[in-house]
N, C-alpha and C positions, 0 to 999 in steps of 0.2 A: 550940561551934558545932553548931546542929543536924542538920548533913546529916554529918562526919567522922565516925562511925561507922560510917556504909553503907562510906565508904572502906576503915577497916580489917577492917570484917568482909572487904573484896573482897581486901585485906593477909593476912587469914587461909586465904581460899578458895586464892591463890595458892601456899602453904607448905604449905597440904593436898594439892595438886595435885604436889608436887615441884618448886613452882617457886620465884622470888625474891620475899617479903611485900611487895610492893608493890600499894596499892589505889586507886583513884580514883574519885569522882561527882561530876555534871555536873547542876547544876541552875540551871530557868530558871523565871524570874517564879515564885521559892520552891518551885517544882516540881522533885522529881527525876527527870529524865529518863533518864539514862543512869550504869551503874555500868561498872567494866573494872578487870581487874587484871593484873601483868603476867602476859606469857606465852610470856617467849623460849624458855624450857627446855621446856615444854609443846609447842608450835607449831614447836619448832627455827626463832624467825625473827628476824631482824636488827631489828624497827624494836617489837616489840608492850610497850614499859612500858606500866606502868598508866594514864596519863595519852593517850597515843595509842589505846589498847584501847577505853579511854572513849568518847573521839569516833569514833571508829568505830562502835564499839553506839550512839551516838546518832543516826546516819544523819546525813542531810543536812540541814541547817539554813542558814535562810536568814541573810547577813549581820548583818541585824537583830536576827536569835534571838541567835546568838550574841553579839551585845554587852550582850544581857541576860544573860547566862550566869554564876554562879559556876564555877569547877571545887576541889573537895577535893581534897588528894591527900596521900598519906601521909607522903611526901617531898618534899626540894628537887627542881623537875624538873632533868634535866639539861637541855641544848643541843638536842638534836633536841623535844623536848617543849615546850620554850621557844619553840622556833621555833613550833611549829604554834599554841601560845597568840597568839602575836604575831599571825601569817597570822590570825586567826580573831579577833584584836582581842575576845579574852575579858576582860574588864574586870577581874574581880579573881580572884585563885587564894588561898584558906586552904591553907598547907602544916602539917602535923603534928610534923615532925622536921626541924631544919635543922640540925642536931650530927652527926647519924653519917654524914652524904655530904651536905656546903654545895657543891652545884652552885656553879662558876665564874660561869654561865650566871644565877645567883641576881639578880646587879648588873644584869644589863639586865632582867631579869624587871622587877625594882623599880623601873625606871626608864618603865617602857610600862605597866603595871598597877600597882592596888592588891592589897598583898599581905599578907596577915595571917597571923602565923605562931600557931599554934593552940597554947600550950603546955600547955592542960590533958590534951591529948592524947600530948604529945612522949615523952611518960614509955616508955605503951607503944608508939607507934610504933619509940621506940627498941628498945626488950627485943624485940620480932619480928625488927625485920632487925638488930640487934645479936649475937643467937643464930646468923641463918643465915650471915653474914659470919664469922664465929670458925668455923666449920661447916664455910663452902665459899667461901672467901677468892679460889680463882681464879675460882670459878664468878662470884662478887660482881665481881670486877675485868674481867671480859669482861664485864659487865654495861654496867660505867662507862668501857666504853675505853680499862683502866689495862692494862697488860702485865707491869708487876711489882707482887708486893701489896703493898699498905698497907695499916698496922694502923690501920683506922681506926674500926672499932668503939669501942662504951663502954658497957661493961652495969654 
C-alpha cells in the first residue's frame, strides 16, 4: 500500500519519542493529508493513539471529505479509535498488524467499513511494538485497558 509507510515512519517517530510505536495517515482523494502517532506517554493523555492524533492534525473536515478518506494505521484500532472511524463514516481503514493486538473492536470495524489488512507490512509492524511490549508490558496494557498483562507479543 502506498501511503503505510508514512504510518510506520509516524510508529517509529513515536518509539523515538519514548512513546508506544504506534503510527497513522489519513489520506483523501489519494492525497496525504494528515500523519499522527501515538502519544499517551509523551502528552500524559488518556484519549492521543495514533489513529485519534491523526484526525486531529487533520483538522476539521467536512462530512463529505471524510467519506472520501482512507486511514493507515499500524494497528488493529482499538474501541475508542473505532468509534471515531465509525462517527466520521471513514469508508476503509488498511491495518498493518492484526496479530500482536486483534482489537475486539476489529468485528464491527469490518462490519461498517472496508478493511484491508496490509500484510506485506505486518512483518515489521509486528518487530516495532512486538520489542516495546516484551520492554514495557504495563506501560502496553495501560495502553489497551488491560490491567493484568498479557503475553501478547510475537517477535
Amino acid at each position: 500500500m502506498p501511503y503505510m509507510h508514512h504510518a510506520i515512519q509516524q510508529a517509529r517517530k513515536s518509539l523515538a519519542e519514548g512513546g508506544i510505536p504506534i503510527g497513522a495517515a489519513l489520506v483523501l482523494d489519494n492525497e496525504l493529508i494528515s500523519l499522527g502517532h501515538n502519544r499517551r506517554v509523551q502528552n500524559s493523555s488518556a484519549i492521543l493513539h495514533a489513529e485519534m492524533d491523526c484526525l486531529e492534525n487533520a483538522g476539521r473536515l467536512t462530512p463529505e471529505e471524510y467519506k472520501r478518506c482512507t486511514l493507515y494505521t499500524t494497528l488493529t484500532p482499538c474501541w475508542m479509535c473505532t468509534g471515531a472511524i465509525l462517527l466520521y463514516k471513514i469508508p476503509t481503514v488498511v491495518i498493518g498488524d492484526i496479530r500482536t493486538y486483534r482489537s475486539p473492536a476489529l468485528r464491527l470495524l469490518m462490519g461498517s467499513a472496508i478493511v484491508e489488512i496490509n500484510e506485506s507490512t505486518s512483518v515489521e509492524c509486528q518487530y516495532l511494538l512486538g520489542i516495546f511490549i516484551n520492554e514495557n508490558p504495563t506501560l502496553w496494557n495501560e495502553d489497551i485497558g488491560v490491567s493484568d498483562i498479557c503475553p501478547i507479543a510475537v517477535l
